[in-house]
N, C-alpha and C positions, 0 to 999 in steps of 0.2 A: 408494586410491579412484581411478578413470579420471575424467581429465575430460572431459566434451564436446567433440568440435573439439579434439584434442591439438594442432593445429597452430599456433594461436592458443594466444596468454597467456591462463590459466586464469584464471576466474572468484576474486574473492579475499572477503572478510567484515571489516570493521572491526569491532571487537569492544568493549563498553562491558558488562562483565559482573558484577554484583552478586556478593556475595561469597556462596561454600556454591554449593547446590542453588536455583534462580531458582525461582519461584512461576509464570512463564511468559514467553514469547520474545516480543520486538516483530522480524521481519523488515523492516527500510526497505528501497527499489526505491527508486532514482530515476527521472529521467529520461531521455529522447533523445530522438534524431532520428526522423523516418519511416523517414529511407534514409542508412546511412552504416557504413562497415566500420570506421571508424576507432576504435581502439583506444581504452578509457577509462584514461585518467592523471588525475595528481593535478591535470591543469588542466582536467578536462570541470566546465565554470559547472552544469551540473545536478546531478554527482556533487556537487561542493562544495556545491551549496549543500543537497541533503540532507544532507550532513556536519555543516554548520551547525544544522540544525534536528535530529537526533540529536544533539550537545552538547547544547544549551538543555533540551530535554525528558528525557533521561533522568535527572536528578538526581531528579527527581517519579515518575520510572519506578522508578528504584531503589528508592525508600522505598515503593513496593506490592511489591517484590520481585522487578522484572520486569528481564530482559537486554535489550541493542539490541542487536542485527546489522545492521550496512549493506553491502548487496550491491553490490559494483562488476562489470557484466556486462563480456565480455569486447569487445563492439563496442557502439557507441554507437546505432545504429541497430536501427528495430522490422524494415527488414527485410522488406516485403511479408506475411508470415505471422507475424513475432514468434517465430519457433520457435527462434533463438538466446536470447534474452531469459527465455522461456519452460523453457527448459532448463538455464540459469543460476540461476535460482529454483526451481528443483525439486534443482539439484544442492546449494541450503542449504537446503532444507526435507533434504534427505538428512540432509545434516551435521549438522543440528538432531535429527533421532531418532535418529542416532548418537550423539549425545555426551549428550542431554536425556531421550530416554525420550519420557516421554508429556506433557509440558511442553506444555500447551497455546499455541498461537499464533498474532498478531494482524500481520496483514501491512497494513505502513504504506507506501503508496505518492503519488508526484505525478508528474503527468502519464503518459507513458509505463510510470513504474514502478507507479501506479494500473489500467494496463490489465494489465499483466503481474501485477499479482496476482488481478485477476480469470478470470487463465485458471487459474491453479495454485490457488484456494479449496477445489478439490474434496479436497486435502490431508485425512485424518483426523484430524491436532490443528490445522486452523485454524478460532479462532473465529470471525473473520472478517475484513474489510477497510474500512480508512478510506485515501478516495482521496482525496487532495488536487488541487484543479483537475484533474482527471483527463480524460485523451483515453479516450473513448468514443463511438467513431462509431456510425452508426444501425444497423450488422447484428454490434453486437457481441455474441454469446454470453452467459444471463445462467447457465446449467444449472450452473455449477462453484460459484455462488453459493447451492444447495439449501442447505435449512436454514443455513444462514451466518447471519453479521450483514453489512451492510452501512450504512455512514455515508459519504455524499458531501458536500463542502464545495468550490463554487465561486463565484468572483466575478465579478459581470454585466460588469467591462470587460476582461477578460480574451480577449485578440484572438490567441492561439496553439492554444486548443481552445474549445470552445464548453459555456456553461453551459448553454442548450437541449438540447444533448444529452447533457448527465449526467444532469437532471430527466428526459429521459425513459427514459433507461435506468435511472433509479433506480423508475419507475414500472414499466416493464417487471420488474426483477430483483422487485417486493415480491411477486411472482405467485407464486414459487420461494421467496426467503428469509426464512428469522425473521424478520426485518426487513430495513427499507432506510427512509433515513430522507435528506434533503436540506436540508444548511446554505447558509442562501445568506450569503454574505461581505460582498455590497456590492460598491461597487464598487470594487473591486482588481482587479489585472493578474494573471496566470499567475503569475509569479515568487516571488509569495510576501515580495514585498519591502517593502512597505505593509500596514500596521497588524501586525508581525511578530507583535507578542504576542499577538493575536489569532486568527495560525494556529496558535501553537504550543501555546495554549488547546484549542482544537478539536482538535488532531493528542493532545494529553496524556489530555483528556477523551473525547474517542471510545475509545482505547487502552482506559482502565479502564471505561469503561461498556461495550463488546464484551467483557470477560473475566469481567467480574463478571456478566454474562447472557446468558455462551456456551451456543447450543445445543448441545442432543444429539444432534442430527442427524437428526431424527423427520420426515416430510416433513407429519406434520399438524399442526406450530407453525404458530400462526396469524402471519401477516405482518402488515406495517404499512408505511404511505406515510405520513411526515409533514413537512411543510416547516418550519424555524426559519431565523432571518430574525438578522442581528449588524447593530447599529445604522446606520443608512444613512449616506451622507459626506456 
């Protein structure tokens, strides 16, 4: 298979994979930067720390039957357009109907890796997307999220992207998708570093609640906005 950018170190997949034939794929995206070429290794704090939160949560993924893939993009930055990032994710959604079939799939993103799966939703096995503190600026795109599921979970002190504009992009996408639905956190930082088991809650539980009421992709499922609210600090 060709990678994107031969010139640049290819895009690679960590892999946490149920034993047999998986019941369906959780694709993880991390993080990055807005603007940076610089190569993800094993010391990008964003890559690692989605590494971290794939350990924790798949043993609960496995026992539904479900694989983790964690995407490490080839540069750490979105990039002015994200069209590296964006074609890193399509090149495992590839790998994924190559080796999977029809394996339905739930693309698990934070921050950066949250906007990048909202460009590639329009995939036909994804169920949909749980963005973790996700960068969502005001003229982001919601059309790749049609019929989708979407679940956003942000925390009000979170000073690297803004929870105002996940809410309202989670308002805008419910026009288009099955649903879209906004956890608010409390108040937590971006990193995901405070009250962990309570992201890893919400990142376990969105997962199986998108697969177990993945659409069909019909544009006249009815949507839904609904805010839910994790104990305040």
């Amino acid at each position: 298979m060709t990678t994107p950018h031969a010139d640049r170190p290819a895009p690679s997949l960590t892999r946490l994979d149920v034993e047999g034939a998986p019941r369906a794929l959780v694709l993880m995206l991390h993080g990055g930067k807005p603007t940076s070429q610089q190569v993800v290794d094993g010391r990008s704090a964003s890559w690692r720390r989605v590494a971290a939160l794939q350990r924790a949560i798949t043993p609960a993924l496995h026992e539904a039957g479900a694989s983790t893939w964690l995407l490490r993009y080839r540069a750490r930055g979105w990039n002015l357009d994200g069209a590296g990032a964006i074609a890193d994710a399509r090149w495992a959604l590839a790998r994924a109907r190559a080796e999977l079939a029809d394996t339905p799939v739930v693309l698990l993103g934070h921050s950066m890796g949250a906007r990048t799966a909202v460009h590639v939703a329009d995939d036909d096995r994804v169920a949909g997307v749980v963005a973790l503190a996700p960068w969502l600026p005001p003229d982001e795109p919601v059309r790749a999220l049609t019929g989708r599921h979407l679940l956003a979970a942000h925390g009000r002190s979170d000073k690297i992207t803004s929870a105002r504009q996940t809410a309202a992009y989670v308002e805008r996408a419910a026009r288009v998708a099955a649903s879209a639905r906004l956890v608010d956190m409390g108040r937590v930082g971006h990193y995901m570093f405070r009250r962990v088991e309570d992201w890893n809650r919400v990142a376990t539980e969105g997962v199986l609640d998108l697969l177990q009421h993945r659409p069909e992709h019909r544009p006249e499922h009815r949507t839904e906005h609904r805010t839910e609210h994790r104990r305040p600090d």
